[in-house]
PDB file of N, CA, C and O in Angstrom:
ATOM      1  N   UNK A   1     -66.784 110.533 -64.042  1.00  0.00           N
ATOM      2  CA  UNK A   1     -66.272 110.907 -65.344  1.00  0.00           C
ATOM      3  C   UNK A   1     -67.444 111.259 -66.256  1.00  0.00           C
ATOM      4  O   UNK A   1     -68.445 110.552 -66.374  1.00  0.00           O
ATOM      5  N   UNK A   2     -67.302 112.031 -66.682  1.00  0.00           N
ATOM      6  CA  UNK A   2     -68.546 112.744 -67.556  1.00  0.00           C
ATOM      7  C   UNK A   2     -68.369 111.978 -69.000  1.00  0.00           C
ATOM      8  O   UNK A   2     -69.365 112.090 -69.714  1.00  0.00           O
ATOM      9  N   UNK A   3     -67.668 111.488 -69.362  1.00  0.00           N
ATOM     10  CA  UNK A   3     -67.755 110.235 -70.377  1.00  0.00           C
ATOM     11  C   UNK A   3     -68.838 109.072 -70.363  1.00  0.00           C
ATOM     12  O   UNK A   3     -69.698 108.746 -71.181  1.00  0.00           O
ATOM     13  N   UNK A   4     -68.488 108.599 -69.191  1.00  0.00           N
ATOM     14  CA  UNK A   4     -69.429 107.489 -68.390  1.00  0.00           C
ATOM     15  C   UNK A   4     -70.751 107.894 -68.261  1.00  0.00           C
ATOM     16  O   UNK A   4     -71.784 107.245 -68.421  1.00  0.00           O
ATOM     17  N   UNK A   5     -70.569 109.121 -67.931  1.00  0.00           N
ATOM     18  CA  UNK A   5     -72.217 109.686 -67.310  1.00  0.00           C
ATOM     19  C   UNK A   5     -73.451 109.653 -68.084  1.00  0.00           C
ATOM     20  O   UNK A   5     -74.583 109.563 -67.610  1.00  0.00           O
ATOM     21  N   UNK A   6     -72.924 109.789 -70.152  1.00  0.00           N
ATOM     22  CA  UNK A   6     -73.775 109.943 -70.593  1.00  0.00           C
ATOM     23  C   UNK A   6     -73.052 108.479 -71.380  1.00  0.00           C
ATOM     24  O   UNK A   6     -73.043 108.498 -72.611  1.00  0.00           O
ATOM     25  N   UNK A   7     -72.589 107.508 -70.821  1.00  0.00           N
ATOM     26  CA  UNK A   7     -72.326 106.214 -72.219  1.00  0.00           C
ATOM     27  C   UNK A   7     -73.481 105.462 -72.342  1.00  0.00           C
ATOM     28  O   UNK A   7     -74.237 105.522 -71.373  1.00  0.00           O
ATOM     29  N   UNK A   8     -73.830 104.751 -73.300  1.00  0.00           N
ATOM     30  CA  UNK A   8     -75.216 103.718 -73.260  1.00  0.00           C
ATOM     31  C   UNK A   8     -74.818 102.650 -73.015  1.00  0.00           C
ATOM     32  O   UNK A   8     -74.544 101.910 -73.960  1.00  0.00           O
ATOM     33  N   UNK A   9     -74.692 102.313 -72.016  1.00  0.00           N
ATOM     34  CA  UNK A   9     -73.832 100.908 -72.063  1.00  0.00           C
ATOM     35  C   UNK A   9     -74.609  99.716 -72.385  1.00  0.00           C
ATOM     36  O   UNK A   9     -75.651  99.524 -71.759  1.00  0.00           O
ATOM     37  N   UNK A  10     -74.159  98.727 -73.461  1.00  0.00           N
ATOM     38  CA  UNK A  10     -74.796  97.153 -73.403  1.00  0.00           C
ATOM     39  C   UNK A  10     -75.269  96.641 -72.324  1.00  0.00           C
ATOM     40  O   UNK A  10     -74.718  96.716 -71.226  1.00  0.00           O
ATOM     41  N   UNK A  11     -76.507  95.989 -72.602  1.00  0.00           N
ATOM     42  CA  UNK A  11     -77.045  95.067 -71.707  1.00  0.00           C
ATOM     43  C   UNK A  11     -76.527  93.848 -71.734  1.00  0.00           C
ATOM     44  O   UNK A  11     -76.348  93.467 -72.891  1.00  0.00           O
ATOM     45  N   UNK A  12     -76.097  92.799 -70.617  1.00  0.00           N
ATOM     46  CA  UNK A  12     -75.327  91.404 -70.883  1.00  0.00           C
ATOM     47  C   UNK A  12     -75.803  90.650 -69.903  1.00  0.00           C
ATOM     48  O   UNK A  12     -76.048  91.065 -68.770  1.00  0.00           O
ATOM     49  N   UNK A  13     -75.977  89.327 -70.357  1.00  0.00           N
ATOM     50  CA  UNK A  13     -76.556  88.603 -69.659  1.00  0.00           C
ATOM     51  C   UNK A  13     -75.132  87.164 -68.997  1.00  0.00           C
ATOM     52  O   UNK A  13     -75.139  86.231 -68.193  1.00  0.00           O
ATOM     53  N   UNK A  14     -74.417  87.616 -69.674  1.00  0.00           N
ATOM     54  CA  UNK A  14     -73.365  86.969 -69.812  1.00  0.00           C
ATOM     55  C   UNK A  14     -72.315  87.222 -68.483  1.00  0.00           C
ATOM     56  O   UNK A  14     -71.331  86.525 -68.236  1.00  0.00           O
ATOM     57  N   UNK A  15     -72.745  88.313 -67.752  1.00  0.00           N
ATOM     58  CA  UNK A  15     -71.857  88.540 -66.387  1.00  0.00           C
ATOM     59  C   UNK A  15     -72.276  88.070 -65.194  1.00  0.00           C
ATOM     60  O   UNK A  15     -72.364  88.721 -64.154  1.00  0.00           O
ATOM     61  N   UNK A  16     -72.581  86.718 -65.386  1.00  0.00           N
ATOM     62  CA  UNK A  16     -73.542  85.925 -63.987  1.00  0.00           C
ATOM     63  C   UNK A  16     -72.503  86.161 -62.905  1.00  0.00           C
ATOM     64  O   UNK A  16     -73.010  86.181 -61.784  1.00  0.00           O
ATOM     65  N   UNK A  17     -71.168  86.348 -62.931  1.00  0.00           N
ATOM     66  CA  UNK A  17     -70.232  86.380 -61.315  1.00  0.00           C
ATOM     67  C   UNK A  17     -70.326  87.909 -60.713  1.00  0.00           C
ATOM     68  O   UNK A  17     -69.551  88.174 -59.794  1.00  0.00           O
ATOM     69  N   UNK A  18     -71.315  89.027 -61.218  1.00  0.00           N
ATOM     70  CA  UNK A  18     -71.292  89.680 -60.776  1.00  0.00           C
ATOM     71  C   UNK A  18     -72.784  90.170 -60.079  1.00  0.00           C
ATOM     72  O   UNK A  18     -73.012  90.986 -59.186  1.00  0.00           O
ATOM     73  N   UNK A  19     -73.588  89.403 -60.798  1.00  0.00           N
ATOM     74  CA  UNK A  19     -74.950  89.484 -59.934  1.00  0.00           C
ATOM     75  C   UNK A  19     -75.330  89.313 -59.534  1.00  0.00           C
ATOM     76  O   UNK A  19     -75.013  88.171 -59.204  1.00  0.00           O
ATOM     77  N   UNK A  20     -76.749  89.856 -58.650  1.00  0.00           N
ATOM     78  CA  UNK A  20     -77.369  89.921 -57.492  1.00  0.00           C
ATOM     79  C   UNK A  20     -78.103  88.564 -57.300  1.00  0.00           C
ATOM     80  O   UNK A  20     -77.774  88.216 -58.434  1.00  0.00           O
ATOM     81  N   UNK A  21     -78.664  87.717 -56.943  1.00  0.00           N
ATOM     82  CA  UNK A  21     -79.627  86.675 -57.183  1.00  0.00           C
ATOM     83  C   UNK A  21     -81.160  87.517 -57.570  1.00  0.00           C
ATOM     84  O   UNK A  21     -81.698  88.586 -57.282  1.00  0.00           O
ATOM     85  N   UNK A  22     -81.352  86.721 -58.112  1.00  0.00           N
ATOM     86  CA  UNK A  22     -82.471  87.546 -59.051  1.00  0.00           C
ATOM     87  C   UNK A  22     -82.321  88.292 -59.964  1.00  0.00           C
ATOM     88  O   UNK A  22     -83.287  88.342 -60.726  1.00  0.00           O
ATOM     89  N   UNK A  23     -81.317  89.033 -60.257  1.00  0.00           N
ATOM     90  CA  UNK A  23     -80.529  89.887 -61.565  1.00  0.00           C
ATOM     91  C   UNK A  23     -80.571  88.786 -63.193  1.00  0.00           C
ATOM     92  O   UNK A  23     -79.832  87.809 -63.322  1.00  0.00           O
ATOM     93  N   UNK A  24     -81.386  89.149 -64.062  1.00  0.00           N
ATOM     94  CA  UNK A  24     -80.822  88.348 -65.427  1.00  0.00           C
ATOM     95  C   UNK A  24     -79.794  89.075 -66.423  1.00  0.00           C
ATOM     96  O   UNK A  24     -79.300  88.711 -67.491  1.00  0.00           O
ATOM     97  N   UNK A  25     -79.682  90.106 -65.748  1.00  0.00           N
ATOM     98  CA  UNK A  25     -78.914  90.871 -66.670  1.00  0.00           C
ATOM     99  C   UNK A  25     -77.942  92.515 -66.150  1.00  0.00           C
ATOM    100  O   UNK A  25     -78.553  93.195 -65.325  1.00  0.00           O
ATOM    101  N   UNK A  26     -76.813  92.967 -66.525  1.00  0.00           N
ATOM    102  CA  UNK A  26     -76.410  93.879 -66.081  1.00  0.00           C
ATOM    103  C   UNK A  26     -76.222  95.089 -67.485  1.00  0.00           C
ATOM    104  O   UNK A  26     -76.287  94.637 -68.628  1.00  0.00           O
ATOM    105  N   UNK A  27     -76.026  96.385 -67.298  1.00  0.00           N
ATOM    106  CA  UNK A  27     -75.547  97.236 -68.089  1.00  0.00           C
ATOM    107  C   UNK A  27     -73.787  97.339 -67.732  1.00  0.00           C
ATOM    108  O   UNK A  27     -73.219  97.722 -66.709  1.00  0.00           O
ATOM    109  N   UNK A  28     -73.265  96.851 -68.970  1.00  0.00           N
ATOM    110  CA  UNK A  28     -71.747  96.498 -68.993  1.00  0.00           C
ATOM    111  C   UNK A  28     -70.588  96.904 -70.622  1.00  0.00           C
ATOM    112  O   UNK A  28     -70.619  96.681 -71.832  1.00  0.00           O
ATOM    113  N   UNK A  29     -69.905  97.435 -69.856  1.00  0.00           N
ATOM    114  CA  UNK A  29     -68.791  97.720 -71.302  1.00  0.00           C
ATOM    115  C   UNK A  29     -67.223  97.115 -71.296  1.00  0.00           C
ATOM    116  O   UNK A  29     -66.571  97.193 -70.255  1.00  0.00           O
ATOM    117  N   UNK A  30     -66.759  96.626 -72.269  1.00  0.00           N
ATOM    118  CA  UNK A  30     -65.159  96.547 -72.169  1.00  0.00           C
ATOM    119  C   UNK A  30     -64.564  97.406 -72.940  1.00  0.00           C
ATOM    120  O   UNK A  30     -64.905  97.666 -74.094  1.00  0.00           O
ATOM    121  N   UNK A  31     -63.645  97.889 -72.337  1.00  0.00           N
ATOM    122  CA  UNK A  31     -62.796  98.889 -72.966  1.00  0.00           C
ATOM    123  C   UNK A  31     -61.649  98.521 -73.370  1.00  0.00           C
ATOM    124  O   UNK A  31     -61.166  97.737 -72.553  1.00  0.00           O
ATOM    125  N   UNK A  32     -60.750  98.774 -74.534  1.00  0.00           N
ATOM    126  CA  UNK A  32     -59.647  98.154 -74.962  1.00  0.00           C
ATOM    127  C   UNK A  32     -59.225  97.749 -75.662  1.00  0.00           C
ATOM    128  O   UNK A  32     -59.146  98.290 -76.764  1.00  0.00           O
ATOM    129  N   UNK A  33     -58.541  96.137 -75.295  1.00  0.00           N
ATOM    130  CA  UNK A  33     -57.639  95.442 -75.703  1.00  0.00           C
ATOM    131  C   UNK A  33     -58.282  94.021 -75.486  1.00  0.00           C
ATOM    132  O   UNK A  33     -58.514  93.948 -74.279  1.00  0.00           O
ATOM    133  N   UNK A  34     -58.617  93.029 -76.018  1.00  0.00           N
ATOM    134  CA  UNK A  34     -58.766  91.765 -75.167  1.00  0.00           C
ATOM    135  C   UNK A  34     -58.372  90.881 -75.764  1.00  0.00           C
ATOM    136  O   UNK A  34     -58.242  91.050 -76.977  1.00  0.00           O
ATOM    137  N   UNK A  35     -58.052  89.704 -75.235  1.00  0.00           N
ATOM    138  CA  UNK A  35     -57.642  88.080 -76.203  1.00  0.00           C
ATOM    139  C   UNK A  35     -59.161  87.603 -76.471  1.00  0.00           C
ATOM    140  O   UNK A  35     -60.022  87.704 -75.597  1.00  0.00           O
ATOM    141  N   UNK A  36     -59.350  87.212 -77.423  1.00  0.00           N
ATOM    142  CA  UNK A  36     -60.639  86.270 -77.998  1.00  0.00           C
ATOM    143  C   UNK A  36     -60.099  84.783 -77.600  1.00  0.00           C
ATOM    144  O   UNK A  36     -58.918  84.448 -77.502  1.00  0.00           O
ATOM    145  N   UNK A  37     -61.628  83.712 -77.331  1.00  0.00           N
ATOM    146  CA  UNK A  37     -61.599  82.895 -76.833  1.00  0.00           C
ATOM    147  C   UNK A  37     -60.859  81.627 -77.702  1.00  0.00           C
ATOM    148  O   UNK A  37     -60.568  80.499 -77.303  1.00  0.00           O
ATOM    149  N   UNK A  38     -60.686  82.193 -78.926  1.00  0.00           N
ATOM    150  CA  UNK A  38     -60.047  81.546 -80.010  1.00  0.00           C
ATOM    151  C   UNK A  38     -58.651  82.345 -80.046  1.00  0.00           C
ATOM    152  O   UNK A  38     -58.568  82.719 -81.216  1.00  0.00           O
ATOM    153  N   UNK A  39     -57.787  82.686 -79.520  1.00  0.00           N
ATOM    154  CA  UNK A  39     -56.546  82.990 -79.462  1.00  0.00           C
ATOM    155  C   UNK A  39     -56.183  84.577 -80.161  1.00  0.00           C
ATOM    156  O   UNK A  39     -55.066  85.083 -80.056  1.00  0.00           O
ATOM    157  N   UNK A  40     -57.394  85.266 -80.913  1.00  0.00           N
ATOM    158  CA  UNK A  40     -56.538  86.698 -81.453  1.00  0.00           C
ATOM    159  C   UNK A  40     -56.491  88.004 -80.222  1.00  0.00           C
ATOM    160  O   UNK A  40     -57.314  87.894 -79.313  1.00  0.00           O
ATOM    161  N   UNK A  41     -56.005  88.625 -80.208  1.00  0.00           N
ATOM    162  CA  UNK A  41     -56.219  89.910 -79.904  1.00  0.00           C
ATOM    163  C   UNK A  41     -57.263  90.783 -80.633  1.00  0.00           C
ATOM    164  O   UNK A  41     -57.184  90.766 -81.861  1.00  0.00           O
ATOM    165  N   UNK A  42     -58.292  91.593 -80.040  1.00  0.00           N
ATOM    166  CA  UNK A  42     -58.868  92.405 -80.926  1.00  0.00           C
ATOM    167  C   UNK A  42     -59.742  93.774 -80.048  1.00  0.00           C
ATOM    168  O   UNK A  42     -60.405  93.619 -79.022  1.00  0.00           O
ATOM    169  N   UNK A  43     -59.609  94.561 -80.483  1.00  0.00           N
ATOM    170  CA  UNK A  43     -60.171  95.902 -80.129  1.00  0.00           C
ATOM    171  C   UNK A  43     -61.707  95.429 -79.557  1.00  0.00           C
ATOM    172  O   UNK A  43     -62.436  94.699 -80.228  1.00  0.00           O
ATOM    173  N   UNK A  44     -62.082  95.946 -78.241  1.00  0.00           N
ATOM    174  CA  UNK A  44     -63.519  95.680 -78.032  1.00  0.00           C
ATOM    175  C   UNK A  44     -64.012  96.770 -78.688  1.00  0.00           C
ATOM    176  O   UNK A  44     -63.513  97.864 -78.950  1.00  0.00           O
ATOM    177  N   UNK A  45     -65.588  96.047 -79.011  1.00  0.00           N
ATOM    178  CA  UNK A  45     -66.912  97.355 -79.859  1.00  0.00           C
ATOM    179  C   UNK A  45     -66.644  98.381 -79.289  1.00  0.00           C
ATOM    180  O   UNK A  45     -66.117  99.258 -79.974  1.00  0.00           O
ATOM    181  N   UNK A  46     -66.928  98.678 -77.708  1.00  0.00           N
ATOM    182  CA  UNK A  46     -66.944  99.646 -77.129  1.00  0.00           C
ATOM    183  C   UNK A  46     -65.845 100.993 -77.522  1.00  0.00           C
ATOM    184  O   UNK A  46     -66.224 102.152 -77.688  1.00  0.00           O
ATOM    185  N   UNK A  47     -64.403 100.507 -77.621  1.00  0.00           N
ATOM    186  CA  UNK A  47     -63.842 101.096 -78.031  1.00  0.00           C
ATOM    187  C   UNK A  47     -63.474 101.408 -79.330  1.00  0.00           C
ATOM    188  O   UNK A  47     -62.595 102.261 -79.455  1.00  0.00           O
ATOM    189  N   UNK A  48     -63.943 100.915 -80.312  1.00  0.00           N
ATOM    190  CA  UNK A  48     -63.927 101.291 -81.734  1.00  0.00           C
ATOM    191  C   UNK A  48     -64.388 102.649 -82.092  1.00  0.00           C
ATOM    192  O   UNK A  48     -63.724 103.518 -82.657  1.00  0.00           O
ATOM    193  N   UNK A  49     -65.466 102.708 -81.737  1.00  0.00           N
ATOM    194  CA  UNK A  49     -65.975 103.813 -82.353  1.00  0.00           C
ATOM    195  C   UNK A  49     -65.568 104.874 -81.338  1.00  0.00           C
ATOM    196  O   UNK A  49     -66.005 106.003 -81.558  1.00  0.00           O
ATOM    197  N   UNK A  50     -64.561 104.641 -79.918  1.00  0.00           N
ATOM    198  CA  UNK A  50     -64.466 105.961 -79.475  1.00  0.00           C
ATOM    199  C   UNK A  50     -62.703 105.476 -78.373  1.00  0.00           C
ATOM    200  O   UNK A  50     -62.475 105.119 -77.217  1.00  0.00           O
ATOM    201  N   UNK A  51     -61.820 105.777 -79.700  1.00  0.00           N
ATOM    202  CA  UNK A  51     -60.745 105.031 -79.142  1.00  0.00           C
ATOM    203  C   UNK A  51     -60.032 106.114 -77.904  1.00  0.00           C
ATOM    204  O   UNK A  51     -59.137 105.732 -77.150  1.00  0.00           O
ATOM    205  N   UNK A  52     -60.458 107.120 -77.885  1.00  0.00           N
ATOM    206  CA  UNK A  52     -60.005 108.248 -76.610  1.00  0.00           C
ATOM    207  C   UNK A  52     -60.167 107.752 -75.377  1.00  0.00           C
ATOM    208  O   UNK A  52     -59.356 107.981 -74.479  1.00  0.00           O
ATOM    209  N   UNK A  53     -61.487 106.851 -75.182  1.00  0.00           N
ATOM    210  CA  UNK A  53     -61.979 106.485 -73.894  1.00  0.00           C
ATOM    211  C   UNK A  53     -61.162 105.509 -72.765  1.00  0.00           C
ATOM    212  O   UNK A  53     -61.363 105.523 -71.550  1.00  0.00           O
ATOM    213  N   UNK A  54     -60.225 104.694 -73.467  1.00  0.00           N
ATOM    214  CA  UNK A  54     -59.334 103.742 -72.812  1.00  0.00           C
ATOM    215  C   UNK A  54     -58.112 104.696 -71.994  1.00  0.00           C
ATOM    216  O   UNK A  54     -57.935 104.745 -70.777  1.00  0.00           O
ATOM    217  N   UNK A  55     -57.494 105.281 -72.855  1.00  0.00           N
ATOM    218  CA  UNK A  55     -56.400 106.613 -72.106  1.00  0.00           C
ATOM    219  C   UNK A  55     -56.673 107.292 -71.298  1.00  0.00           C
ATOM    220  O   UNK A  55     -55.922 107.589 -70.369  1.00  0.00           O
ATOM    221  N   UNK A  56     -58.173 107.830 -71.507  1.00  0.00           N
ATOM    222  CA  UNK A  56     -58.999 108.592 -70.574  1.00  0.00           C
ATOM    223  C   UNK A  56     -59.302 107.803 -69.024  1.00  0.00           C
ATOM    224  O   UNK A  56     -59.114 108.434 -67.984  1.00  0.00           O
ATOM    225  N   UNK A  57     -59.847 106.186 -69.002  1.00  0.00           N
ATOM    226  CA  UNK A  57     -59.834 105.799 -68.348  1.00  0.00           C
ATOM    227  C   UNK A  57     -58.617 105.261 -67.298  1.00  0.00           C
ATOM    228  O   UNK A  57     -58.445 105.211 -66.080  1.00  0.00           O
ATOM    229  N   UNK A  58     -57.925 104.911 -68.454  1.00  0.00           N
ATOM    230  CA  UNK A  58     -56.292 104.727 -67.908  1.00  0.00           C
ATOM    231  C   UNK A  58     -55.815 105.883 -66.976  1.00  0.00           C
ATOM    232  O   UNK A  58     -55.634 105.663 -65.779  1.00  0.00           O
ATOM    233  N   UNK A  59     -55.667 106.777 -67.375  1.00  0.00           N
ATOM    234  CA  UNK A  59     -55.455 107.986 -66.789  1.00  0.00           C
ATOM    235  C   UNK A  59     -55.910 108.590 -65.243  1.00  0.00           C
ATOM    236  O   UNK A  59     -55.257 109.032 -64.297  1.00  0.00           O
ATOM    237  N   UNK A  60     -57.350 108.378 -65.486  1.00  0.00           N
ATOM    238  CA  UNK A  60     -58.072 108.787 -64.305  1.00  0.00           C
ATOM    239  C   UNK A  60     -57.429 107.572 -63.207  1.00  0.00           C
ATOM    240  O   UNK A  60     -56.816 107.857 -62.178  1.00  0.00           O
ATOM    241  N   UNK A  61     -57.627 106.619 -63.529  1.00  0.00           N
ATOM    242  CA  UNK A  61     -56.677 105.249 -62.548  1.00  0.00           C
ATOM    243  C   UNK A  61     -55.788 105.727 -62.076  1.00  0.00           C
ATOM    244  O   UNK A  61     -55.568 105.899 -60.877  1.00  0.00           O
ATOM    245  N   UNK A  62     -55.019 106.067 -63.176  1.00  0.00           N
ATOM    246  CA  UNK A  62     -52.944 106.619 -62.718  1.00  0.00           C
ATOM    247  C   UNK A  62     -53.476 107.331 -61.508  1.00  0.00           C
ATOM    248  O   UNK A  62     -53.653 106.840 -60.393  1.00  0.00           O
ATOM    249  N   UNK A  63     -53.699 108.543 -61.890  1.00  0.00           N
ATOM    250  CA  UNK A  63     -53.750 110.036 -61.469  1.00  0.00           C
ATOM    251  C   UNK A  63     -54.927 109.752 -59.583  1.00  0.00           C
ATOM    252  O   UNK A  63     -55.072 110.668 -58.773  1.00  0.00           O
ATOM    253  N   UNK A  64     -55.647 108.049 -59.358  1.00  0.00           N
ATOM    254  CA  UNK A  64     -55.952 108.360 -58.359  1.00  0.00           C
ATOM    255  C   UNK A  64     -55.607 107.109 -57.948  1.00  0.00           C
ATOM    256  O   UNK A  64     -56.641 106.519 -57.635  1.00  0.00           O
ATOM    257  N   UNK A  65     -54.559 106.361 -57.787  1.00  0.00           N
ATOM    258  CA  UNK A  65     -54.419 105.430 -57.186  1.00  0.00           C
ATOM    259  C   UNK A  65     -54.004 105.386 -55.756  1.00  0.00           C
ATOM    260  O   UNK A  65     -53.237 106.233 -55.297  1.00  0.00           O
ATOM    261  N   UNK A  66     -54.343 104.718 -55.267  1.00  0.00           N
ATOM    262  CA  UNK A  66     -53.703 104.284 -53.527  1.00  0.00           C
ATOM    263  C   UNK A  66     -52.359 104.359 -53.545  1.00  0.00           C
ATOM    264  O   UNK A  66     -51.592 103.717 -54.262  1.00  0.00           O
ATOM    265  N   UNK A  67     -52.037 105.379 -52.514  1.00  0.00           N
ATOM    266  CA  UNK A  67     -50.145 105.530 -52.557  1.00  0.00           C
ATOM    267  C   UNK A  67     -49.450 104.603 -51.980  1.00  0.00           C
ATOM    268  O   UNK A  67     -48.370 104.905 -51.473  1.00  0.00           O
ATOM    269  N   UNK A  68     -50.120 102.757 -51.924  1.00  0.00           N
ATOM    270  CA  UNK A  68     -49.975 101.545 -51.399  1.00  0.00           C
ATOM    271  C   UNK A  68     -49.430 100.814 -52.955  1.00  0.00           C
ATOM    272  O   UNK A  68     -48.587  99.950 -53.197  1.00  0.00           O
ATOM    273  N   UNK A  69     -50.349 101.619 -53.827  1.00  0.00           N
ATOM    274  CA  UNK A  69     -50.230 101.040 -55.282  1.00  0.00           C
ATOM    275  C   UNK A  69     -49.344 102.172 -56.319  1.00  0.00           C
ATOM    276  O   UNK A  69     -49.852 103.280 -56.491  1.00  0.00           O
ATOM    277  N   UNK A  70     -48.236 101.899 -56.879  1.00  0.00           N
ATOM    278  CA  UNK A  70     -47.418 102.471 -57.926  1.00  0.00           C
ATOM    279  C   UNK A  70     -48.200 102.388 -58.904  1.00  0.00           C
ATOM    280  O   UNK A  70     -48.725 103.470 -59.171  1.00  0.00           O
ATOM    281  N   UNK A  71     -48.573 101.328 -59.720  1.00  0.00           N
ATOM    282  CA  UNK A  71     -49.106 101.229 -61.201  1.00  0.00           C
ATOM    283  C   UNK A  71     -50.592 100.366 -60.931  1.00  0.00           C
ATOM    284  O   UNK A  71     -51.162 100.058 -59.884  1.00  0.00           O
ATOM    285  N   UNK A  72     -51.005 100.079 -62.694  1.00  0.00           N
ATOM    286  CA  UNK A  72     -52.038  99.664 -62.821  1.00  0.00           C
ATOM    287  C   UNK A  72     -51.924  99.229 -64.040  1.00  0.00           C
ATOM    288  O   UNK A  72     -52.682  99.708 -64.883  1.00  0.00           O
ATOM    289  N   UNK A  73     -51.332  98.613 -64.277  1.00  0.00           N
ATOM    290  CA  UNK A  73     -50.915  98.082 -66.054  1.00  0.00           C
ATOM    291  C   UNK A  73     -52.138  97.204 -66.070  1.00  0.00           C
ATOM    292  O   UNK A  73     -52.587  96.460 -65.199  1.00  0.00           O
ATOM    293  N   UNK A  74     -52.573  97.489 -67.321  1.00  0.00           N
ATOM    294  CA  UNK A  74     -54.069  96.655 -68.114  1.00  0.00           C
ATOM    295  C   UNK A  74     -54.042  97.080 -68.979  1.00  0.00           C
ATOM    296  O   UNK A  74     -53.649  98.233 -69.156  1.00  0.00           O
ATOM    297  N   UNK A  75     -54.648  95.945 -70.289  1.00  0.00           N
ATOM    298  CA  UNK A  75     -55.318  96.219 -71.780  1.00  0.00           C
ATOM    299  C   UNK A  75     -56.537  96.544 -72.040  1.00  0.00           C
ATOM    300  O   UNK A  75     -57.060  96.980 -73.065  1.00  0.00           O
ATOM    301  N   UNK A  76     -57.176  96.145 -70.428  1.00  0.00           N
ATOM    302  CA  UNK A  76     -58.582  96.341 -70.984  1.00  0.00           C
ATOM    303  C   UNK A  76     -59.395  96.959 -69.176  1.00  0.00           C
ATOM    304  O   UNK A  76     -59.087  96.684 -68.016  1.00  0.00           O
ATOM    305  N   UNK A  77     -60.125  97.560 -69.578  1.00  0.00           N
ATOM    306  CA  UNK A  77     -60.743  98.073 -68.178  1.00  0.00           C
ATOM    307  C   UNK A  77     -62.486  97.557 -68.534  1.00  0.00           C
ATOM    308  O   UNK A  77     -62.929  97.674 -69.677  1.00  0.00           O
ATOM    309  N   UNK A  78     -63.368  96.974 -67.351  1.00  0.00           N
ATOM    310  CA  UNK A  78     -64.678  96.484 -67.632  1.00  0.00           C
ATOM    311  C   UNK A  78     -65.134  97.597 -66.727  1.00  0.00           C
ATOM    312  O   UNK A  78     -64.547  97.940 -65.701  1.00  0.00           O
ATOM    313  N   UNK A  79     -66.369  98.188 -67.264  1.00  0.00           N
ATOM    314  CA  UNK A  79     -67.178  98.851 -66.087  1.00  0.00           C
ATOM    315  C   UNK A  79     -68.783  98.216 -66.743  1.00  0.00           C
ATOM    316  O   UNK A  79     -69.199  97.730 -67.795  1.00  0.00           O
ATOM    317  N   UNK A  80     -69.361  98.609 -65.270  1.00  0.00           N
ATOM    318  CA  UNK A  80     -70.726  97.946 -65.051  1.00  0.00           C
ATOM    319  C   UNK A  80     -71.656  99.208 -64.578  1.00  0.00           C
ATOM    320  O   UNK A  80     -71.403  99.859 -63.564  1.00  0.00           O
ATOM    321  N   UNK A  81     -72.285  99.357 -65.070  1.00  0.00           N
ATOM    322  CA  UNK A  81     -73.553 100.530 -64.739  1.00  0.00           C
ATOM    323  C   UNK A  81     -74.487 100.147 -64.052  1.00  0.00           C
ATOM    324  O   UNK A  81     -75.194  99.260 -64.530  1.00  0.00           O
ATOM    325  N   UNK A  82     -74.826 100.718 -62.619  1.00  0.00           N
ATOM    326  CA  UNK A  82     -75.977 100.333 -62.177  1.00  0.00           C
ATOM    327  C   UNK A  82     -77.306 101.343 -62.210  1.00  0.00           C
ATOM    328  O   UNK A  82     -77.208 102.173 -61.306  1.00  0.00           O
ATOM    329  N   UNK A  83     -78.060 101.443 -62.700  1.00  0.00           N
ATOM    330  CA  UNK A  83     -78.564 102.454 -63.400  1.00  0.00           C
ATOM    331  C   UNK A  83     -80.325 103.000 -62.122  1.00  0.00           C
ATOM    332  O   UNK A  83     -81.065 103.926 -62.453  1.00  0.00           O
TER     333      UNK A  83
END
């Protein structure tokens, strides 16, 4: 997706279940919708300033899913950049 290609994504140190041993840190975004750890709903950063990108992502999902899989219902999509 040529969205992705040029995003800057955050650095997080906070995604230890996805790294390598030796990794302190990954390039990572949430897109969306999410519950806060204190109970609200709220728009992630990522998508604030570019609310097209969630539909866009949504979309590309629909349009290539496994014909094993009908849907893909989510509020929020995470991607991880390995750069």
């Amino acid at each position: 997706m040529p969205v992705l290609a040029s995003w800057e994504f955050d650095r997080s140190k906070q995604r230890e279940n996805i790294m390598e041993p030796g990794v302190t840190e990954v390039f990572s975004d949430t897109f969306g919708l999410v519950r806060r750890r204190d109970g609200p709903v709220k728009i992630c950063q990522a998508t604030q300033g570019c609310p097209q990108v969630p539909p866009l992502m949504a979309r590309r999902l629909r349009d290539n899913l496994p014909a094993s899989i009908s849907a893909f219902p989510s509020t929020s999509i995470t991607v991880t950049f390995d750069p």
